[in-house]
N, C-alpha and C positions, 0 to 999 in steps of 0.2 A: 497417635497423639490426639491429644481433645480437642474439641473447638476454641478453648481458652488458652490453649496451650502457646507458651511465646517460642513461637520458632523464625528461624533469619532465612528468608529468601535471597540470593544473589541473581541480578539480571541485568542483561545488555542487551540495549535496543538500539539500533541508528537512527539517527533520519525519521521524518515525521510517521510513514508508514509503520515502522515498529514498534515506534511511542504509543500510536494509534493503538493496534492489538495489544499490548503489555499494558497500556492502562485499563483495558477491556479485562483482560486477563485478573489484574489484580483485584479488580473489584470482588470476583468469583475466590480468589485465595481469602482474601479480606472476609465474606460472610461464610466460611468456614474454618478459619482461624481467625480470631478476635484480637489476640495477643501478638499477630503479623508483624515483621521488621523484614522491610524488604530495601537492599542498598545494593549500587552499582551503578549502571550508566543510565540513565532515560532523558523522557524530556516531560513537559506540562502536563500532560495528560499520563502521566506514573505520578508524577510530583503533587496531582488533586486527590490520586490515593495513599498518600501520605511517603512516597516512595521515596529514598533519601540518595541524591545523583551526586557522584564523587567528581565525576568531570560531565559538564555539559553533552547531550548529545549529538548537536552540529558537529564537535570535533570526528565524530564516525563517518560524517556525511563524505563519502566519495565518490567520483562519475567517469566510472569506467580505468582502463589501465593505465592510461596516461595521468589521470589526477592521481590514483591508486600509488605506483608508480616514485610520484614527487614528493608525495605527502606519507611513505613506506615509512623511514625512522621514526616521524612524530607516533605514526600509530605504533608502531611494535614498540616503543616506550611507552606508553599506552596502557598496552596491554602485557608488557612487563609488570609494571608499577599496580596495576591491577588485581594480576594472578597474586602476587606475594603477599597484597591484603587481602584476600580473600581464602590464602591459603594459612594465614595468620588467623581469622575469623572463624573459620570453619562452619559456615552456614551449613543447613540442612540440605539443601539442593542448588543447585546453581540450574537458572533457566536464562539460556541463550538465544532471543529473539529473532530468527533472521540474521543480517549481517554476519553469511555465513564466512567469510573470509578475513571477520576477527573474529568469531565467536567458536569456530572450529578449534584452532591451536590453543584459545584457553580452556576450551572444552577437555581437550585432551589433556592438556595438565594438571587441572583440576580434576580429571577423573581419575588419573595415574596418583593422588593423592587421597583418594577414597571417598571424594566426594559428591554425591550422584549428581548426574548431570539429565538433561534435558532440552533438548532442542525444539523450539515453539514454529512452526513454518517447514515444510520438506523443499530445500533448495528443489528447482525445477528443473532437476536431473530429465523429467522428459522430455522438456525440452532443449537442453541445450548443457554442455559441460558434466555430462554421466559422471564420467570418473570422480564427481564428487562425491559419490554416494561409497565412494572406501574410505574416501577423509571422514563422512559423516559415520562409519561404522565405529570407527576410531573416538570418535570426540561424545556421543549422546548412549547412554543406557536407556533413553527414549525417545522419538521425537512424536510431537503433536502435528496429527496433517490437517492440512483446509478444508482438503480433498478427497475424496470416498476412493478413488482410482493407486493413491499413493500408499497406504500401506500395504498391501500385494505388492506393490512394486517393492519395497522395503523388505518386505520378505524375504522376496527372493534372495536377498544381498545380506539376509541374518540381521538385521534390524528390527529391533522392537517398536512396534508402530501404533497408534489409537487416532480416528477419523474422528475431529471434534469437531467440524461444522466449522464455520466462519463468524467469527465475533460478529462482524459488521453485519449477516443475515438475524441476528437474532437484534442488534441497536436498531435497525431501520426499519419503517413499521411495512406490512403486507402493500397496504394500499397507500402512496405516498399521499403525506399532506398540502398538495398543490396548492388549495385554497389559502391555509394557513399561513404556506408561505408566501404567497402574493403577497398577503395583507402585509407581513412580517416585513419584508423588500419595499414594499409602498409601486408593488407590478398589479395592472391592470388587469382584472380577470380576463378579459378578451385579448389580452395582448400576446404577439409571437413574441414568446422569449429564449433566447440563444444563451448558454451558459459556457464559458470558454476557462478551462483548465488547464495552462500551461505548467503544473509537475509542481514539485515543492523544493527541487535545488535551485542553487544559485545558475548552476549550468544548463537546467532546465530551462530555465527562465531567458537566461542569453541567446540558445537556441532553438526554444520552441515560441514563444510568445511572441515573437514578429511574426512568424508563421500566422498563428490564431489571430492576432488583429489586424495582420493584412489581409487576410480570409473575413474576418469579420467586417473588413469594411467593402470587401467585393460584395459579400451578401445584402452589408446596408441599402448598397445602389441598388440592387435589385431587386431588395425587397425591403422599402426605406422604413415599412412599419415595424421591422423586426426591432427589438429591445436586449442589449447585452450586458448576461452580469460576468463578472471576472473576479474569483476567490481570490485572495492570496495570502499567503503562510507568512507568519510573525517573519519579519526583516528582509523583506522581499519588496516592500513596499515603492522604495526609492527606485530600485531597477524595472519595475512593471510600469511606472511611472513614466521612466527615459524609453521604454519601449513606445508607448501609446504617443509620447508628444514625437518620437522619427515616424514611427511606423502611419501613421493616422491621427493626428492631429486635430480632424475635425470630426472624428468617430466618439458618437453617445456613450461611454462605458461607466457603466454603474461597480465601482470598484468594492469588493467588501475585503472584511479584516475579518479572515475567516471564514465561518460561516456556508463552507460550501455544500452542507450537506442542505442549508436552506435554497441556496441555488440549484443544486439538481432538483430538488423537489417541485421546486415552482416551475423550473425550465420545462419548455416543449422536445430541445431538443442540443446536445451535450456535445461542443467539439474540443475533445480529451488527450494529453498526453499517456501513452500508451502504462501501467503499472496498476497500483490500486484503484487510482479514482477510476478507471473504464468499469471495477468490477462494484463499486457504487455506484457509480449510474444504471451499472444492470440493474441492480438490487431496488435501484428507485422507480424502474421501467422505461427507461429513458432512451431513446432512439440515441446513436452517435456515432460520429465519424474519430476513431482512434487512430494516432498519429506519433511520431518519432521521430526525431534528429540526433544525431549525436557526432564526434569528430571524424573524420574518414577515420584513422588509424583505426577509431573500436569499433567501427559499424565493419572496416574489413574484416577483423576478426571476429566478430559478431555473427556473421552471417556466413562463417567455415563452420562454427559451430551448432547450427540450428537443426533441429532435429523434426520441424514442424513448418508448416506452412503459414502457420497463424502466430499474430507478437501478443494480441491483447486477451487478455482472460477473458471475458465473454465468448468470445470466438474459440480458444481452448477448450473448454469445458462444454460448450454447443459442439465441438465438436466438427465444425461449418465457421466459414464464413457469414454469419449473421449481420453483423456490422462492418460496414466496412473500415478496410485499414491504409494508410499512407503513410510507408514508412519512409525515411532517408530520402532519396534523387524523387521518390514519388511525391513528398511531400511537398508541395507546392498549392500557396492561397487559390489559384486558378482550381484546383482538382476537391481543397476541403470545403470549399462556396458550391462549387456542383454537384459532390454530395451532399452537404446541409439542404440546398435545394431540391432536390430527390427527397429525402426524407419529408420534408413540408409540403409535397407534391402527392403524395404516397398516402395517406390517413392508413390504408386499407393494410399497406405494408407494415405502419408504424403497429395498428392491432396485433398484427402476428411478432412480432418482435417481442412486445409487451408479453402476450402468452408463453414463449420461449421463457422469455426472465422470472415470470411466475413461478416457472416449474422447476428453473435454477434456482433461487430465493428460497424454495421450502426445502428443498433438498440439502440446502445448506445449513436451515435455523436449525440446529442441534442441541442450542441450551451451550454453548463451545463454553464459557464458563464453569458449568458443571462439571462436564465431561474433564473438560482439563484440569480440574482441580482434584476431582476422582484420581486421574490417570498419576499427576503429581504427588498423591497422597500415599497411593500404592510404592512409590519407588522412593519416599522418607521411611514407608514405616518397616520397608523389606527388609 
């Protein structure tokens, strides 16, 4: 098909992380097809590449099996009501962001009706829940990896696979704009500044965020010059709020609407809930202490399933422990204040860390646009 050619993309993203890559994504579909019509689930960032969202994507948003669990019926009508438009429609491709346990079962129906499919993300069968990689044989005639390590793996299991690099290594520049972003934040060139990332769900936010600002304010006393910025995702704002006035009260936090990627940039040093944003701050070069909570029920099951010793991407893909990590009973404001303190102790430490992410960072900028849209193009025009 042409560059002008008008074809229909169908795509489902959950949750802010998917919207993240799927807007990235489309930009690369959009400058090689002009004529683009791309409909299904997303969120702001599909919807600024013109993407047209049939239900919001917060209704994807779930946290583990207990929320998973409560909120079963609304999704599998969902994803009923879904499938049946889209099998009415008959786009050229259907691409499946992640959220692989709704995007799986309409994979597979969708594809049992002729309609190529493509999975964007390789579920982290390395680490933890293998046996997904037969549901994923089932549901994708292709999937896009992040990661250079996962199609081999794919192979093995008769999976058609293409290593696109990571969107986010090719958006975020080599060398971060520290400077820039001070100015942008209104942060002191000479200032210590702490960036705290409590996660982009509701559930994140109730669990991990007293964590980081009761860690942040241990750090205050101890080191009262440090300066804390704190991102937070559209409609989060109220609940970060009631955290800061229990948790600390009298702790400086410079709240943004957004914006986090200007916060890692300027930060000296990143205390992260454990998911994407640890593998942004790599990318920015950013020292950090990664971290996790979640309900006992999922963390027991959680951790029958683990395949690795390591939760956060950095540390995965290093291969090592690089950064340290405080998951669950470890994670305690006493243990993420002694790290953050370690790090701002360390220069010499933090140099070698930053070299680590440099060589992550190029390894990952693939052009994942291209590539994916190559790999996509091939399985329309088959």
């Amino acid at each position: 098909m042409g560059e002008g050619a008008a074809i229909t993309v169908a795509m489902v993203a959950g949750e802010a992380s998917g919207d993240l890559l799927a807007g990235l994504l489309l930009a690369g579909l959009r400058s090689r097809w002009s004529g683009l019509r791309a409909v299904g689930i997303g969120g702001p960032r599909m919807a600024a590449q013109g993407f047209e969202s049939w239900w919001p994507h917060e209704r994807l948003a779930v946290f583990g099996y207990v929320d998973a669990l409560g909120r079963l019926p609304e999704l599998l009508g969902i994803r009923r009501q879904l499938g049946r438009r889209l099998l009415a429609a008959r786009p050229q491709v259907f691409v499946g962001v992640d959220a692989p346990d709704f995007n799986f079962g309409l994979e597979s129906r969708l594809r049992a009706a002729g309609i190529p499919t493509v999975h964007f993300v390789c579920p982290s069968i390395w680490a933890w829940r293998g046996e997904r990689v037969h549901r994923l044989a089932r549901a994708a005639d292709h999937v896009l990896c992040l990661f250079p390590f996962e199609p081999p793996l794919l192979k093995q299991h008769g999976v058609s696979a293409t290593f696109v690099g990571h969107p986010l290594a090719d958006a975020i520049a080599l060398t971060p704009p520290r400077t820039q972003a001070r100015a942008a934040l209104g942060l002191a060139e000479e200032a210590t500044v702490v960036a705290l990332l409590p996660g982009s769900r509701q559930s994140e936010v109730d669990l991990i965020a007293p964590l980081l600002v009761a860690a942040a304010a241990r750090l205050a006393r101890a080191r009262p010059a440090c300066r804390f910025v704190l991102p937070i995702v559209p409609g989060l704002r109220e609940s970060v709020d009631d955290v800061l006035r229990r948790e600390a009260p009298a702790l400086a936090v410079q709240c943004l609407d957004g914006r986090s990627h200007e916060a890692l940039a300027a930060c000296d040093l990143a205390l992260v809930a454990s998911g994407t944003a640890t593998l942004e701050a790599a990318l920015f070069k950013r020292p950090m202490v990664i971290t996790y909570r979640m309900s006992w029920l999922n963390w027991q099951r959680m951790k029958r399933m683990r395949y690795q010793p390591w939760v956060g991407l950095p540390n995965i893909l290093c291969n090592e422990f690089v950064v340290p990590e405080r998951i669950q009973d470890d994670a305690t404001p006493e243990n993420l204040a002694s790290d953050a303190i370690a790090w701002l102790d360390d220069p010499e430490r933090v140099r070698s860390v930053q070299a680590r992410f440099d060589e992550l960072h190029r390894m990952l900028r693939q052009d994942t646009a291209r590539k994916a849209s190559d790999a996509i193009a091939s399985i329309i025009q088959a």
